[in-house]
N, C-alpha and C positions, 0 to 999 in steps of 0.2 A: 715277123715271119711266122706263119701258121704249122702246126706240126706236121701237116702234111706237106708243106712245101720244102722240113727237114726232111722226112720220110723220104723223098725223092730226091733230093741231095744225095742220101746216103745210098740209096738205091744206085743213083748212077755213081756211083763212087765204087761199090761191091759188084758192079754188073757183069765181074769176070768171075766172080765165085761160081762156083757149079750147082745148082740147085735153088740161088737167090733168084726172089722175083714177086710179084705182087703179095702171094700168100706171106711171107717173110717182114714186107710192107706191114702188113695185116694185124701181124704179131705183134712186130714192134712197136705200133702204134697203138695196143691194145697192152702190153707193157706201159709205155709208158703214162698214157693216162692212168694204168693203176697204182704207179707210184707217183703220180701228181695226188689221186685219192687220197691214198697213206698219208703222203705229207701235208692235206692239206687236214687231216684227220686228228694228226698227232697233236697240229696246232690246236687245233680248237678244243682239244683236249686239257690246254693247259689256260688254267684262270687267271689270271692276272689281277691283281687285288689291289684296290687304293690301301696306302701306307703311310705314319708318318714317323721319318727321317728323325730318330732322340737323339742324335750325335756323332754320325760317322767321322772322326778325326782324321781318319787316314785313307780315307775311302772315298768314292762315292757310288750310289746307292741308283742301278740304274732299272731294273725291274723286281717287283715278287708275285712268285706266283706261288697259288696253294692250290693243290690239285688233290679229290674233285672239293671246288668251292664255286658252285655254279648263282651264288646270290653275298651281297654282303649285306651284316658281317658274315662272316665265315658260320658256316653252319657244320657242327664237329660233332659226329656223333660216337655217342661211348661204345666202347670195344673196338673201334677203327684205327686205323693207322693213315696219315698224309702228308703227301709231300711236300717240303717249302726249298724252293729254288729259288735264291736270292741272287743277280746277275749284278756285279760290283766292282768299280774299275780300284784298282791299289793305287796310292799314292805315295807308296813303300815297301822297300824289300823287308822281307821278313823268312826267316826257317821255320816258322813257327804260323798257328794260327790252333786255335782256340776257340771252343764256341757256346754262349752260356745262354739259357732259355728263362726267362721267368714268366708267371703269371699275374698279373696287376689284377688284386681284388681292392675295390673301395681303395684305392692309393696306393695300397701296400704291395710291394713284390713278393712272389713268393718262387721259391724255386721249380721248377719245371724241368725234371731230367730226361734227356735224351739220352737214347744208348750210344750213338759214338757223337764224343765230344771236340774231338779229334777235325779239325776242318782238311788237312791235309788226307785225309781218310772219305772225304765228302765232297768228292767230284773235283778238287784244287789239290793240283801237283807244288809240292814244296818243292826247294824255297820260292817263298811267293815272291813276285818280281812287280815291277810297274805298270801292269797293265790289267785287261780287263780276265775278269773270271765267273765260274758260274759254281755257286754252292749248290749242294742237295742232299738233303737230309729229311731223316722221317721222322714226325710228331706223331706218338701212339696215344689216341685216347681212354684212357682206364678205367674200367667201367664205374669205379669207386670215386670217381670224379665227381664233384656235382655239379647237378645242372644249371648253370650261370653265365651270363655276360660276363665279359673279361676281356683285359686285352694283352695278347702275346708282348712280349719284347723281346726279341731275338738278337744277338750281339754275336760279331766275329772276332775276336780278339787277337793281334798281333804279337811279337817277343816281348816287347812294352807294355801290354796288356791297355794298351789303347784299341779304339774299335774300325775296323775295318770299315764296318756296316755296324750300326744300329736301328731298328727297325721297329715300328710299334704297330701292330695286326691287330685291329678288333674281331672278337669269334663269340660265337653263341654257341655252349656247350649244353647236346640234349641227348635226350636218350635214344 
């Protein structure tokens, strides 16, 4: 069904209103194609990034996006801040969830602090149940950072300290 042939549903549905009538039509039709725009705005807004999956045990790992990450790897530039929304079904109740970041140079992890670590604090309402959820949390990058390939591993951590999601992001950090 085309919007205009909703438009005229709705039209003879209100045709006893006082004052409804094409111009009203007009309107709503011009609503709503601009929040088709919006949404279809927001979407493209958000990057969706290949990732690979280091061991979600109690989880599983069903999008990430990094936003803006308009090329991979991830192009992170110093003194900014971005978003990572990780969309992940539970395989387990949990009160708890926990979230640790590291940075993999040459093998080694190194720790990568975010300011809330807190996943219940980060878009998922505790206690976490069986089903699916969406994380979101901000990566600041500090200008004292150096410039280098690397790759994120991001982990959601349960009461068990098993991982919801674990995640391994490659990002190119520049100035």
């Amino acid at each position: 069904m085309h919007v205009e042939q909703v438009m005229r549903k709705l039209l003879k549905l209100h045709s006893g209103v006082q004052g409804f009538g094409v111009t009203q039509l007009f309107v709503w039709k011009m609503e709503f194609h601009a929040l088709f725009v919006c949404m279809s705005l927001s979407f493209a807004c958000v990057d969706a990034v290949v990732f690979k999956d280091c061991g979600s045990l109690v989880g599983k790992v069903v999008a990430v996006d990094v936003n803006p990450c308009p090329k991979e790897p991830c192009e992170l530039h110093k003194g900014q801040s971005y978003t990572v929304n990780v969309t992940f079904n539970s395989n387990v109740e949990s009160q708890t969830s926990k979230a640790v970041v590291h940075g993999i140079i040459a093998g080694i992890p190194v720790p990568f602090p975010i300011p809330v670590d807190d996943g219940c604090k980060s878009g998922i309402v505790c206690p976490i149940d069986k089903k699916s959820y969406s994380y979101v949390n901000q990566l600041l990058v500090k200008p004292e950072y150096p410039s280098i390939k690397l790759v994120v591993k991001w982990e959601l951590l349960d009461d068990n300290g098993k991982d919801f999601f674990c995640v391994l992001i490659p990002v190119q950090i520049s100035n």
